[in-house]
C-alpha positions as CSV (number, residue, x, y, z in Angstrom):
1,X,343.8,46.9,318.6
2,X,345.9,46.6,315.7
3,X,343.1,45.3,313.4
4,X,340.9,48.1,313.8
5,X,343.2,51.1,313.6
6,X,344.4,49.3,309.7
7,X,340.6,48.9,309.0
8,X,340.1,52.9,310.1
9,X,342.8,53.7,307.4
10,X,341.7,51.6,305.0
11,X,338.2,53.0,305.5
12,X,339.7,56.7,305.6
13,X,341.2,56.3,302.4
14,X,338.8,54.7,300.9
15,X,335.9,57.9,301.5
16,X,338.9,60.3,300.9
17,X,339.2,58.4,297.4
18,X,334.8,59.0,296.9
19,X,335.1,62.2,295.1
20,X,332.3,65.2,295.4
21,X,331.0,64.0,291.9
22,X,330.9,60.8,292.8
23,X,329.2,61.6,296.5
24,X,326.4,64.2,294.7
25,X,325.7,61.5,291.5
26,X,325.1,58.9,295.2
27,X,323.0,61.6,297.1
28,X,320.8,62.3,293.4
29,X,320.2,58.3,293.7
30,X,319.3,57.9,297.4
31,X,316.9,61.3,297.2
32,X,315.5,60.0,293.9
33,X,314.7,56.3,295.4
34,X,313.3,57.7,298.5
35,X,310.7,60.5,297.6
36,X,306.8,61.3,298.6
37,X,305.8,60.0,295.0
38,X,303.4,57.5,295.8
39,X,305.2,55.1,293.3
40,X,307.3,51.7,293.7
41,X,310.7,52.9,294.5
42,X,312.7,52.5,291.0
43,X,315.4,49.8,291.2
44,X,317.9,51.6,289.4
45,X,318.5,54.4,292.3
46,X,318.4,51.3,294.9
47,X,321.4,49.5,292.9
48,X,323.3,53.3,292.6
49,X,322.6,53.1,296.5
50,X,324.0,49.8,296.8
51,X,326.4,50.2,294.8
52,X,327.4,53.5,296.4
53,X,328.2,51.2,299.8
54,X,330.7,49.0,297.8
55,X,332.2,52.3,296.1
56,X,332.9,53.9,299.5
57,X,333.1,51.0,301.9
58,X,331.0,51.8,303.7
59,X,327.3,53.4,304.1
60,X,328.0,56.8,305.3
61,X,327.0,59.0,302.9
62,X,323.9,57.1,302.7
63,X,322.7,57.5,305.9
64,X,324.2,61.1,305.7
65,X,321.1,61.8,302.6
66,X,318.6,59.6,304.3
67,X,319.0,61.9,307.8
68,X,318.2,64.9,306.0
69,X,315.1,63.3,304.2
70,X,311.6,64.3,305.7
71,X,311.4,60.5,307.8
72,X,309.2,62.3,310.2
73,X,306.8,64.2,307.8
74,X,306.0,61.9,305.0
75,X,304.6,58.5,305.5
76,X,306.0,57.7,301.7
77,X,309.0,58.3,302.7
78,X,309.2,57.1,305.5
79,X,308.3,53.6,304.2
80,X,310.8,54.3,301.4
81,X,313.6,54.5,303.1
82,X,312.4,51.3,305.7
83,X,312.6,49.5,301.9
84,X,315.7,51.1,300.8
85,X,317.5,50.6,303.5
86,X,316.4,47.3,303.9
87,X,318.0,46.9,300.8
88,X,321.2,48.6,301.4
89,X,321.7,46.6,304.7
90,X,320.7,42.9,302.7
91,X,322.8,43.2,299.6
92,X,325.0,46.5,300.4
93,X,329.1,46.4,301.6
94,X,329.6,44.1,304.2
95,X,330.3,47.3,306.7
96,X,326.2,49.1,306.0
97,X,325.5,47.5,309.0
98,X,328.0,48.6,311.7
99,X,327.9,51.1,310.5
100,X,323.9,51.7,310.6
101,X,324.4,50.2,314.4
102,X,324.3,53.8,315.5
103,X,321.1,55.1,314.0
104,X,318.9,52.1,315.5
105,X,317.4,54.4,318.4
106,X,316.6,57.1,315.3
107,X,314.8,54.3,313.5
108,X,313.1,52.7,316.9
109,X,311.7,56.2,317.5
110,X,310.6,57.1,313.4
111,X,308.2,53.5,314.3
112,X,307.2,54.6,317.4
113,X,306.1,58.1,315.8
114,X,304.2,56.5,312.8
115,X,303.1,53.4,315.2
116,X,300.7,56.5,316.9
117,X,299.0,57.5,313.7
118,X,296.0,55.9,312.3
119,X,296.6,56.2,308.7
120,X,297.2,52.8,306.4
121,X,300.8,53.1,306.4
122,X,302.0,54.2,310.1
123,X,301.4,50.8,311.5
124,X,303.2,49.3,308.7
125,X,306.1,51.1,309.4
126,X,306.5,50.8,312.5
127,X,306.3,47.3,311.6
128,X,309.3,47.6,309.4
129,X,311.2,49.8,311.7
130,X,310.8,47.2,314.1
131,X,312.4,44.1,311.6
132,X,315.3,46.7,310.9
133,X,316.1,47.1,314.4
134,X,315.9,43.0,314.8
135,X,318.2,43.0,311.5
136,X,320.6,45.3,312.4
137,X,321.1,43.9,316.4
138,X,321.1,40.4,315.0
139,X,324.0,41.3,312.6
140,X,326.0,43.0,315.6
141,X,325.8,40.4,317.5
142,X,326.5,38.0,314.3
143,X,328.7,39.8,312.8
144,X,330.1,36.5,310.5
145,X,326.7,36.4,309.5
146,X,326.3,38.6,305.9
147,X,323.2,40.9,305.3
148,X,322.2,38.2,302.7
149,X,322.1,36.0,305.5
150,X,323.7,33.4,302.8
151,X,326.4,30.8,304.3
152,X,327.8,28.0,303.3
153,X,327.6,24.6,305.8
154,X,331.2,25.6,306.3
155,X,330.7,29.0,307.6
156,X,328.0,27.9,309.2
157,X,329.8,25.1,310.9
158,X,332.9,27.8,311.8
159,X,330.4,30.3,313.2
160,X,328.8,27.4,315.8
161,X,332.0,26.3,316.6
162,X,330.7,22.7,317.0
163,X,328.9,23.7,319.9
164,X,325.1,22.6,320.4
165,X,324.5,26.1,322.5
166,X,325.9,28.3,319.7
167,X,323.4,26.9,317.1
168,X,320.8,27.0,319.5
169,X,321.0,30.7,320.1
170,X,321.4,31.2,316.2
171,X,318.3,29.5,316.0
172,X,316.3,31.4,318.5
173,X,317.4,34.8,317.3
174,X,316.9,33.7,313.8
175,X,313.3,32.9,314.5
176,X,312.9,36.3,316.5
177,X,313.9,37.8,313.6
178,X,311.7,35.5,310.9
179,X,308.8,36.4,313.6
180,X,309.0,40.1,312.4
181,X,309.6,39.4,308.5
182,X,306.2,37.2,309.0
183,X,304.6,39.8,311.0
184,X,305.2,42.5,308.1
185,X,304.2,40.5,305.2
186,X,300.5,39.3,307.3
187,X,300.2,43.4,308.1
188,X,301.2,44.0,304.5
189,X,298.8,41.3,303.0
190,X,295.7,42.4,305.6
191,X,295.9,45.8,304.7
192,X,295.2,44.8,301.1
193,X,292.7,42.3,301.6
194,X,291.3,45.4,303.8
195,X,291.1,47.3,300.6
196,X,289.4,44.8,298.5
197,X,286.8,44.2,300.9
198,X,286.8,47.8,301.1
199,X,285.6,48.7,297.3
């Protein structure tokens, strides 16, 4: 396929052109935003993550940081990196998720570890692992579709093809996919009403 062996070399050249400065002032970023501080991740060293895709093309060195993060270990950061890579995948370069295709069993199983422990924050990640997984499969299989999820009736009409069917699995996998955003934000919500109730 002639397409894809141009798009490897563009890609090549493009991470060949990301210098070591430019990869460690990226890996400070991604480290920084996803920490065990018990704090809101700071928006700056999201947007250097973000940004980072757009620099390289492509999201490889941040799963590269994020793989060597303590996922397993940490419940903070484990729900950091669910929200920063959330972020990277919705407003990152357009290739963040093929390229986080890949790394879907890693996050299915980083869930399924926190899904087992009883503390406030393991259900709600593997709640969030969960919608990532839903995000990232839709997208493959959409791949017209941008992270942003933000067509125009153009696009829209171009990706349907004018065909009843098309729409109507765009629409059931979009609601599969609004059925785990809905069931994070009641889990998010109940486990602060929880709290209240709770002092």
């Amino acid at each position: 396929n002639l397409y894809h062996v141009n798009c490897s070399a563009l890609r090549r050249m493009a991470v060949s052109a990301f210098s070591d400065k430019d990869y460690m002032r990226l890996a400070i970023s991604i480290s920084k935003a996803i920490n065990q501080t018990e704090t809101p991740v700071k928006e700056k060293h999201v947007r250097s993550a973000i940004m980072g895709t757009f620099h390289e093309k492509c999201a490889e060195t941040f799963w590269s940081v994020a793989l060597r993060l303590p996922l397993q270990d940490n419940r903070i950061t484990a729900w950091k990196f669910c929200h920063v890579l959330h972020k990277v995948l919705r407003e990152g370069h357009p290739q963040a998720l093929p390229d986080s295709v890949i790394h879907v069993p890693m996050i299915e199983n980083l869930g399924k570890l926190w899904g087992h422990l009883r503390d406030c924050y393991g259900k709600l990640i593997q709640e969030y692992c969960s919608l990532l997984c839903v995000k990232i499969t839709f997208h493959r299989r959409n791949p017209r579709i941008p992270g942003n999820l933000m067509l125009s009736s153009d696009e829209l009409d171009a990706i349907g093809e004018n065909d009843v069917n098309n729409y109507f699995q765009l629409c059931v996998e979009m609601f599969d996919y609004l059925d785990d955003i809905l069931t994070l934000q009641k889990s998010i919500f109940g486990r602060w009403i929880c709290l209240d109730q709770i002092q």
